[in-house]
FIKOLZA-1660 file (N, C-alpha, C; in steps of 0.1 Angstrom, whole numbers, plus 5000, padded with zeros to 4 digits):
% residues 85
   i   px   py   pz ch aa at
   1 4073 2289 4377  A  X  N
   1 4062 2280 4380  A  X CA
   1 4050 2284 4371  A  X  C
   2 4044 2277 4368  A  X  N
   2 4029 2273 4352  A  X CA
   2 4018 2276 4366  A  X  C
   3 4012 2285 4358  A  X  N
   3 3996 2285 4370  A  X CA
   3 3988 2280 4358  A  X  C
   4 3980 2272 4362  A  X  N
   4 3973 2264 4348  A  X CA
   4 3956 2265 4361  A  X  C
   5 3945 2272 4348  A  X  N
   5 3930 2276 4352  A  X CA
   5 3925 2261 4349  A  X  C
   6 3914 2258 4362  A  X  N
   6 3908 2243 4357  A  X CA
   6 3895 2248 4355  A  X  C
   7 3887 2246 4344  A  X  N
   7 3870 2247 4342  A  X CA
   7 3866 2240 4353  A  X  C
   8 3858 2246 4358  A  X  N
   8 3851 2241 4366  A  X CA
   8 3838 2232 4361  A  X  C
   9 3840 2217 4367  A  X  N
   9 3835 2201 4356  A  X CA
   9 3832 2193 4372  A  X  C
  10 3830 2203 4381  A  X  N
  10 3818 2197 4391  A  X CA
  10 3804 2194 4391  A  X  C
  11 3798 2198 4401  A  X  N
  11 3780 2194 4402  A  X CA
  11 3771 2210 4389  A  X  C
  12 3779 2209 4381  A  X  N
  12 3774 2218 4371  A  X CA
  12 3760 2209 4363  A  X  C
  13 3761 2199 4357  A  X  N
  13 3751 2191 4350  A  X CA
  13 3756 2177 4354  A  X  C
  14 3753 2175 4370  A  X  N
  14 3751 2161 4372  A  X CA
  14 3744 2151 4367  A  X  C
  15 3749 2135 4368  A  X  N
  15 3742 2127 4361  A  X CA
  15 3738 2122 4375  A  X  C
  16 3720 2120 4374  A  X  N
  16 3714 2115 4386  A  X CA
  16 3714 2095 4377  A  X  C
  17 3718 2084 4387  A  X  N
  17 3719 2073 4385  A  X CA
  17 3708 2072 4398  A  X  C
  18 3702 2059 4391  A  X  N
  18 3691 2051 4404  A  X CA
  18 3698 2035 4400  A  X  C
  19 3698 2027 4407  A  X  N
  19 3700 2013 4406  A  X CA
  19 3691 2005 4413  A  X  C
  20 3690 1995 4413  A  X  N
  20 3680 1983 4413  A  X CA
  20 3684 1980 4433  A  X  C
  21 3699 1985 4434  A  X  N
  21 3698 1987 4451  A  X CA
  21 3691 2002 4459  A  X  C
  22 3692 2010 4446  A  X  N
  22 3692 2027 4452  A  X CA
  22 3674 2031 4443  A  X  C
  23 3665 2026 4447  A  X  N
  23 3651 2031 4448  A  X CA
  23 3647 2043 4448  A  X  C
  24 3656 2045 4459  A  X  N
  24 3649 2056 4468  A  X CA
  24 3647 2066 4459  A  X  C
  25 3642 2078 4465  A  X  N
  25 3642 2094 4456  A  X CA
  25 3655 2097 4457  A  X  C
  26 3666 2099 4467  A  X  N
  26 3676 2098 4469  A  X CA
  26 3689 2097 4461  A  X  C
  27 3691 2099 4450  A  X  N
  27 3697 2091 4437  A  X CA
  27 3711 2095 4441  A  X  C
  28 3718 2081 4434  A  X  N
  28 3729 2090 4434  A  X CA
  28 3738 2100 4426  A  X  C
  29 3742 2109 4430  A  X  N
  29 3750 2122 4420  A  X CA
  29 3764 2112 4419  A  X  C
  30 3769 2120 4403  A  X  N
  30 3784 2114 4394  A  X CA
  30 3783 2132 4393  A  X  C
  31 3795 2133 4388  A  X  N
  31 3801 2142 4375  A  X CA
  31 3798 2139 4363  A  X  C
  32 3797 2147 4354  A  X  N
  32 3798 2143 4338  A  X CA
  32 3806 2137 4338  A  X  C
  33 3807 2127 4329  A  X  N
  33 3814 2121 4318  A  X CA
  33 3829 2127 4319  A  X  C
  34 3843 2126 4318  A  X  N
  34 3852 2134 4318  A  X CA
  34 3857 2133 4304  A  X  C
  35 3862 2142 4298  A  X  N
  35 3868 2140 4286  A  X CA
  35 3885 2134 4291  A  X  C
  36 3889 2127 4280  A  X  N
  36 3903 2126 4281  A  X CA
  36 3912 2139 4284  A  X  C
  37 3907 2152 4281  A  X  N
  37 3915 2163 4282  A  X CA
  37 3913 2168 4296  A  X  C
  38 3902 2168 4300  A  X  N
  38 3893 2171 4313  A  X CA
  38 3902 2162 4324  A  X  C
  39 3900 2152 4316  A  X  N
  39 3909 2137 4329  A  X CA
  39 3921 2136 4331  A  X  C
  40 3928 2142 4323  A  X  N
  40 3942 2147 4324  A  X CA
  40 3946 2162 4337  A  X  C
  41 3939 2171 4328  A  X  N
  41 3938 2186 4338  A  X CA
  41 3939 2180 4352  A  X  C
  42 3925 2171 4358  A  X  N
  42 3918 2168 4370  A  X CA
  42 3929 2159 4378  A  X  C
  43 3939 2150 4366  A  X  N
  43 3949 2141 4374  A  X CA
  43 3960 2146 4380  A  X  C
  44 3966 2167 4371  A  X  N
  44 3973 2172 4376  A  X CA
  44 3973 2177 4386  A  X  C
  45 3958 2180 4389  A  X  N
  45 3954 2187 4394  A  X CA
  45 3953 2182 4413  A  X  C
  46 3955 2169 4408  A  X  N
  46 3954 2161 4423  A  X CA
  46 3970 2163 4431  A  X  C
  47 3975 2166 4420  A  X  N
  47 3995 2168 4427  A  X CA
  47 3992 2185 4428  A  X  C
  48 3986 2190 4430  A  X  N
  48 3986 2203 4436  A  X CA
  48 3990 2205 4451  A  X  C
  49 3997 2220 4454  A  X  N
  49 4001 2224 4467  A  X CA
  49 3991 2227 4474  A  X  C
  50 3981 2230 4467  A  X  N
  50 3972 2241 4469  A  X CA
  50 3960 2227 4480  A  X  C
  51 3954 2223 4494  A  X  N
  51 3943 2214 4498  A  X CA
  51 3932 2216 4493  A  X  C
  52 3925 2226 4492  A  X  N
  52 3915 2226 4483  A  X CA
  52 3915 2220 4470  A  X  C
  53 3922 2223 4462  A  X  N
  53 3922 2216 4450  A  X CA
  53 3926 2203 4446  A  X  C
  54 3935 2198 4453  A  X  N
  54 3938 2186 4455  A  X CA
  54 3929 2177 4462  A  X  C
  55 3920 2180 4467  A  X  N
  55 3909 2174 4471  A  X CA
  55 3899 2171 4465  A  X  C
  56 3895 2187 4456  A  X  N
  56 3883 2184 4450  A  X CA
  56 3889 2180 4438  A  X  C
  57 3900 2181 4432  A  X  N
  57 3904 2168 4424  A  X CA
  57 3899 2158 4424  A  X  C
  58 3906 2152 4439  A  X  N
  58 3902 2135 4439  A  X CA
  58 3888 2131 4440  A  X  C
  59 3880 2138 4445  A  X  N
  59 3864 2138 4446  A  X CA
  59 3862 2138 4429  A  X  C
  60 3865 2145 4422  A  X  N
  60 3861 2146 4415  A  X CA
  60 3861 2132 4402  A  X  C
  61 3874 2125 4403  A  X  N
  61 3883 2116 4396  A  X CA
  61 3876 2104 4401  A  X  C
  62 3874 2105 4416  A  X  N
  62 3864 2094 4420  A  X CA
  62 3852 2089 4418  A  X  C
  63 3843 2105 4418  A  X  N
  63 3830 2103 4408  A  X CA
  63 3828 2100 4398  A  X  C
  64 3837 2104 4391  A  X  N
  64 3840 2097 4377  A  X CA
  64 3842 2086 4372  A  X  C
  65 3846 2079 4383  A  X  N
  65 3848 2062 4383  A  X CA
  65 3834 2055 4385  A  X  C
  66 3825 2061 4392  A  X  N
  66 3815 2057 4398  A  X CA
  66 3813 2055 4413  A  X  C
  67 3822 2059 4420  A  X  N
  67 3822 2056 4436  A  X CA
  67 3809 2067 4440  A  X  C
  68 3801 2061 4451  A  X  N
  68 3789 2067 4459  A  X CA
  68 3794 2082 4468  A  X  C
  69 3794 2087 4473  A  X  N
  69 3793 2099 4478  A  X CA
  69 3804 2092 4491  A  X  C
  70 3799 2086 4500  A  X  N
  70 3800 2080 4510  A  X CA
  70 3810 2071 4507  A  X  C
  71 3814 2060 4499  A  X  N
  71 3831 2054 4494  A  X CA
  71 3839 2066 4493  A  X  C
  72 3837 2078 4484  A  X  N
  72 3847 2083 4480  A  X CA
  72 3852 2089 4495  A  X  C
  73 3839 2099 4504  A  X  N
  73 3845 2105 4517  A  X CA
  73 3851 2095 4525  A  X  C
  74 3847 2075 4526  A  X  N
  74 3857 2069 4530  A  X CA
  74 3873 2071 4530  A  X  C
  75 3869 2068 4510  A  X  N
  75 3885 2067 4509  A  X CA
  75 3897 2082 4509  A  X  C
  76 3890 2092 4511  A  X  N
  76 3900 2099 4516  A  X CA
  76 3894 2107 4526  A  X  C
  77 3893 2101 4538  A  X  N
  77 3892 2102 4545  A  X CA
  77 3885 2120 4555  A  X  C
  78 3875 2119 4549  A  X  N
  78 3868 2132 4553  A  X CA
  78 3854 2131 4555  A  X  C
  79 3847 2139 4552  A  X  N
  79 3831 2139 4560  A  X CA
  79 3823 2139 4544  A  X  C
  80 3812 2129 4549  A  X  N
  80 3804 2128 4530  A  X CA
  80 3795 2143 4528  A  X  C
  81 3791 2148 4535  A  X  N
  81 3788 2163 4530  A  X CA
  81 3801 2173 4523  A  X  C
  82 3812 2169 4522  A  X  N
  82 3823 2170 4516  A  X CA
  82 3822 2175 4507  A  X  C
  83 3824 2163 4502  A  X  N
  83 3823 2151 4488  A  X CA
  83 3805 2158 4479  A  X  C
  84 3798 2157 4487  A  X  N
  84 3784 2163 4485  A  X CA
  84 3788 2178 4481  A  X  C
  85 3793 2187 4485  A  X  N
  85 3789 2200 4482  A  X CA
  85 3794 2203 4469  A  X  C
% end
């Protein structure tokens, strides 16, 4: 079995977005940008044994798409302070 180290490519240099819905001070948090190498690691990373990492995988894959804090804790089903930390 391959143990493969993932950089850690979380809330390190978040991109704060505001939109024309989202005013508020409130903004909402993304991930960087993923590289194609990054977006690979993060996709294997989602087939992990391990629930931690397989989670903040998908959180992460999801921010990257653009999903809100709150969609992504919808779509897999957990608590948006989650997703937030």
């Amino acid at each position: 079995m391959e143990h493969i180290t993932l950089k850690y490519i979380g809330p390190v240099n978040p991109v704060y977005r505001t939109g024309a819905k989202r005013q508020k001070s409130n903004a909402s948090i993304y991930v960087k940008e993923l590289t194609n190498e990054e977006k690979i690691k993060v996709e294997t990373a989602t087939k992990s044994t391990n629930a931690f990492t397989k989670d903040r995988a998908n959180i992460l894959l999801l921010s990257s798409m653009g999903f809100f804090a709150k969609q992504i804790a919808e779509k897999l089903s957990c608590e948006e302070r989650k997703v937030r930390s």
